[in-house]
MARVEX-348700 format. One line per 8 residues: number of its first residue (from 1); their letters; for each residue x, y, z of C-alpha. Coordinates in nm, 3 decimals, m for minus. Layout:
NUM	A	X Y Z | ...
END
This chain:
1	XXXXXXXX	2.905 13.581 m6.737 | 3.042 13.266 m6.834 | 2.953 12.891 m6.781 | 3.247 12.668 m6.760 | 3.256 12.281 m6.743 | 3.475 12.126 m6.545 | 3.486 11.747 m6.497 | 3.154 11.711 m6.305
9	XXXXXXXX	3.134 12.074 m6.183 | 2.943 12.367 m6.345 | 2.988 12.692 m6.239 | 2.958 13.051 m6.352 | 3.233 13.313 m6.322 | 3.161 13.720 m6.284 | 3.460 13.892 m6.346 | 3.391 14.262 m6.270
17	XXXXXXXX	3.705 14.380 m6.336 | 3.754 14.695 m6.444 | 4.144 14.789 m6.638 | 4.404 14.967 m6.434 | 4.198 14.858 m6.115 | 4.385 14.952 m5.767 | 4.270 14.803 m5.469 | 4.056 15.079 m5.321
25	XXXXXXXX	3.861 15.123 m5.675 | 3.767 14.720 m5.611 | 3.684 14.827 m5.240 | 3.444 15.096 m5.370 | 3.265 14.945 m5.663 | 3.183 14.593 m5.405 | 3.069 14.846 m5.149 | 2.818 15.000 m5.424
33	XXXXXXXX	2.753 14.682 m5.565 | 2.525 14.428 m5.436 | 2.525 14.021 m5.612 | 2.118 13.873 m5.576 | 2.247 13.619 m5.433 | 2.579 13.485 m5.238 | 2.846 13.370 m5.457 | 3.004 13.015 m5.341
41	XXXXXXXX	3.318 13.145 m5.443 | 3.465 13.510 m5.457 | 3.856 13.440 m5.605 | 4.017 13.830 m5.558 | 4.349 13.873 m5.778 | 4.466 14.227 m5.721 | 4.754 14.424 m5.624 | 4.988 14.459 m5.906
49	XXXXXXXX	4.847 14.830 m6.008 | 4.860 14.947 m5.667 | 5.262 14.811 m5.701 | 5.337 14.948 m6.026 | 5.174 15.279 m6.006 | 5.173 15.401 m5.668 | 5.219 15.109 m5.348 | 5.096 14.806 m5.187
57	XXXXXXXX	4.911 14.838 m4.836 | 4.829 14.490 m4.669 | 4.622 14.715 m4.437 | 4.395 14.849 m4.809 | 4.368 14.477 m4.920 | 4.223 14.334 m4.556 | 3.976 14.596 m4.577 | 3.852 14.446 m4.905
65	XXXXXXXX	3.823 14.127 m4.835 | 3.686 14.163 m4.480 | 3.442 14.415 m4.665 | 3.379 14.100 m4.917 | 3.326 13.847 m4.609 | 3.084 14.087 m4.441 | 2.867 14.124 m4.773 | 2.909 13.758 m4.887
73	XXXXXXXX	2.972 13.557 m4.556 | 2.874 13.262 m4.699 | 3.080 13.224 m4.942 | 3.436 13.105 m4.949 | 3.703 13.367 m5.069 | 4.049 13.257 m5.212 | 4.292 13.518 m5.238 | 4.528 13.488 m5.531
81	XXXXXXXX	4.896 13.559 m5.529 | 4.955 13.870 m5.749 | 5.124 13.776 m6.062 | 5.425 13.855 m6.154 | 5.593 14.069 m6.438 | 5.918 14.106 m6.664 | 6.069 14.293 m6.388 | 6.280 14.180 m6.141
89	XXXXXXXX	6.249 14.485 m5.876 | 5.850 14.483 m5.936 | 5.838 14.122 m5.902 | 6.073 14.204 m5.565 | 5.788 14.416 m5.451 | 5.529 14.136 m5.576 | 5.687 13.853 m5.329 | 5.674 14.118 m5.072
97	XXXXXXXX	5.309 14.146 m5.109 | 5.250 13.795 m5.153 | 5.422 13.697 m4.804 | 5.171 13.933 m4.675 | 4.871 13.872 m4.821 | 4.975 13.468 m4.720 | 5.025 13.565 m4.364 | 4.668 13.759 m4.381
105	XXXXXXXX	4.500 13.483 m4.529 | 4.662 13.194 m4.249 | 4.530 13.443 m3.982 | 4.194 13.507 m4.090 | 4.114 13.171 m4.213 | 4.084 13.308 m4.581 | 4.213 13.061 m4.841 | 4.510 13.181 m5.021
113	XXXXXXXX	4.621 13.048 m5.401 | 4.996 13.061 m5.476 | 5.028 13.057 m5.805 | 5.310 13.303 m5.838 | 5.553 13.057 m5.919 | 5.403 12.866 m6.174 | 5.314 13.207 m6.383 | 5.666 13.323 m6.376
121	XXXXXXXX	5.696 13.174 m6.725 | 5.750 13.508 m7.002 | 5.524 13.328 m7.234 | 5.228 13.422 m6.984 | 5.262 13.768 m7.038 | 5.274 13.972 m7.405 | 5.380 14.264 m7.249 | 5.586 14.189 m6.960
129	XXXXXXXX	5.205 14.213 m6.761 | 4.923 14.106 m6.931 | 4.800 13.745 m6.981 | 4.821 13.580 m7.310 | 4.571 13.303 m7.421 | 4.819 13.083 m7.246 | 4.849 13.251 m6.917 | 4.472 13.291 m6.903
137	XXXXXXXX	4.448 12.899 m6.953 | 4.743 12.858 m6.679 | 4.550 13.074 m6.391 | 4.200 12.933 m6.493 | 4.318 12.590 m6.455 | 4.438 12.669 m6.121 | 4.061 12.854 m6.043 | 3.885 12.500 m6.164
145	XXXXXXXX	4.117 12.277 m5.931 | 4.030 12.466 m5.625 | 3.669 12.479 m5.736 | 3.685 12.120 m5.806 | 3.805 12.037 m5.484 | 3.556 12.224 m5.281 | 3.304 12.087 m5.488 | 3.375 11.727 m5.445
END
């Protein structure tokens, strides 16, 4: 778990990610799983395993996040654009994805996080998909704004 400081906000992050994560593994481990107490935030970034090693279903990801609204209705869930890659068709299928997760989110009153754009820089990634240090810095920032927002 860790505590991060952000100008006038504290706040701890879980991440209970798991490598090579698709996103019916995420829907079974939260329905086995449950937190003490109700997160204020739940911030889901997943997708691009299910679109690199076998396919994205918008109908798979609303099940996981209604799942995570019925378990944790108090708390506010942002759904994060999936990243993209060094790939052009992959990051074809990505944008495809993203449009519907958007359109999802606008319709269920979920708060979506676009950050697809701004991690399109190669430096993000080592390995055409992973983070580096600096891509990890990039998305966090972008995690303490929102939080920062709400908080204020």
């Amino acid at each position: 778990m860790a505590k991060i400081r952000l100008t006038r906000v504290n706040y701890k992050a879980i991440n209970p990610a798991v490598a090579g994560s698709q996103i019916n593994d995420v829907y079974k481990r939260v329905a086995e799983t449950t937190l003490t107490s109700q997160p204020e935030f739940i911030i889901v970034l997943i997708g691009i395993n299910n679109i690199i090693f076998s396919s994205f279903n918008i109908a798979d990801y609303r099940k996981l996040i209604n799942n995570l609204h019925l378990k944790y209705n108090r708390s506010k869930i942002i759904c994060v654009s999936i990243l993209p890659v060094n790939d052009l068709p992959v990051n074809q299928k990505v944008s495809k994805a993203n449009m519907e997760i958007k359109s999802f989110c606008q319709e269920s009153d979920y708060i979506y996080l676009d950050v697809y754009k701004d991690m399109l820089p190669p430096e993000y990634r080592f390995d055409g998909l992973h983070l580096t240090d600096a891509g990890y810095k990039k998305l966090t920032s972008y995690y303490n704004k929102i939080v920062y927002d709400f908080k204020r």
